[in-house]
C-alpha positions as CSV (number, residue, x, y, z in Angstrom):
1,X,63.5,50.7,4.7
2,X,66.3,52.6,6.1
3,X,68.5,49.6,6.4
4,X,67.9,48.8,2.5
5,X,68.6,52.7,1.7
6,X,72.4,52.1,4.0
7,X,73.2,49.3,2.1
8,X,72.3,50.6,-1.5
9,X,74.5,53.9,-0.4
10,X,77.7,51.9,1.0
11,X,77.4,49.8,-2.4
12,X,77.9,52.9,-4.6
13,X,81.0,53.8,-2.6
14,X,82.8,50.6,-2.4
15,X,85.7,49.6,-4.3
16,X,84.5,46.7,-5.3
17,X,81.8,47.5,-6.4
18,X,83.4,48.9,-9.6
19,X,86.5,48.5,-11.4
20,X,87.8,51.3,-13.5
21,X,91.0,51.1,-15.6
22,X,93.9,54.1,-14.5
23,X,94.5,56.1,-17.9
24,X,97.1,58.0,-15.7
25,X,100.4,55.6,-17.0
26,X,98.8,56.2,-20.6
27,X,98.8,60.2,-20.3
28,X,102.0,60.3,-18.9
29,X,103.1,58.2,-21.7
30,X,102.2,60.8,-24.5
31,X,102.5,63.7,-22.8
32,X,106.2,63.0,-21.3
33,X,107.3,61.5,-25.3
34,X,110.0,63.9,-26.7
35,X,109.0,64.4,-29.9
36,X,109.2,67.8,-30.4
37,X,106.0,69.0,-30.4
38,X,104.6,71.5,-27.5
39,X,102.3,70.0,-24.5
40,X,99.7,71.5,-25.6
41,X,98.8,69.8,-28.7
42,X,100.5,66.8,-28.4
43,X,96.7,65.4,-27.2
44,X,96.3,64.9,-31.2
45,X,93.8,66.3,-33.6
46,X,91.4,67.8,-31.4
47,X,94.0,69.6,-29.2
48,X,95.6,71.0,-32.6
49,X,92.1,72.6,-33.6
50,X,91.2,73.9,-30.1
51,X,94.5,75.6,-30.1
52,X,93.8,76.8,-33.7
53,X,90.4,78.1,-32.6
54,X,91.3,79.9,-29.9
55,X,94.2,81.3,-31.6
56,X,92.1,82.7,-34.5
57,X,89.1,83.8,-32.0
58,X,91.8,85.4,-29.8
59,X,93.5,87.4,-33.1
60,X,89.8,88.4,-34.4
61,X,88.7,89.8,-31.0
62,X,92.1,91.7,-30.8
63,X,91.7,93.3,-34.5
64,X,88.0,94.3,-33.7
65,X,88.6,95.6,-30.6
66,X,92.2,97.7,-32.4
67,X,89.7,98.7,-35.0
68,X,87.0,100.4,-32.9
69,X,89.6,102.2,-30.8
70,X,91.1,103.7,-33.7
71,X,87.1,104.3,-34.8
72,X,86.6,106.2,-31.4
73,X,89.9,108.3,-31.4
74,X,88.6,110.2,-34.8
75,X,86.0,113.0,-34.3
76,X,83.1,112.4,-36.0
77,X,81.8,114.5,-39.3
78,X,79.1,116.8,-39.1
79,X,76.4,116.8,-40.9
């Protein structure tokens, strides 16, 4: 039993075991391409609307939070 549990272990960290295609050359590819665009959306479509999400999410939070300071730096009415 523990020789069968050795064997099973040293097969899941063998190189040969598994072959696994390096996407590194790819990346480098279209990351390194000089077309004018910035790195950080030059990933395609989905990098283009993660930027634009956290763009808009980081502009929202900054207007709420401006609009409540300027709420709190008003004295309140009495009633």
């Amino acid at each position: 039993m523990n020789h069968l549990l050795r064997v099973s272990s040293f097969r899941s960290f063998c190189s040969s075991s598994r072959q696994l295609r390096n996407k590194v050359p790819d990346a480098q590819k279209i990351f390194q391409a000089d077309n004018g665009l910035p790195v950080h959306i030059k990933g395609g479509t989905v990098d283009v609307l993660m930027y634009r999400a956290t763009m808009t999410l980081t502009m929202a939070g900054t207007c709420y939070s401006l609009y409540w300071l300027l709420h709190a730096s008003f004295p309140q009415k009495k009633v």
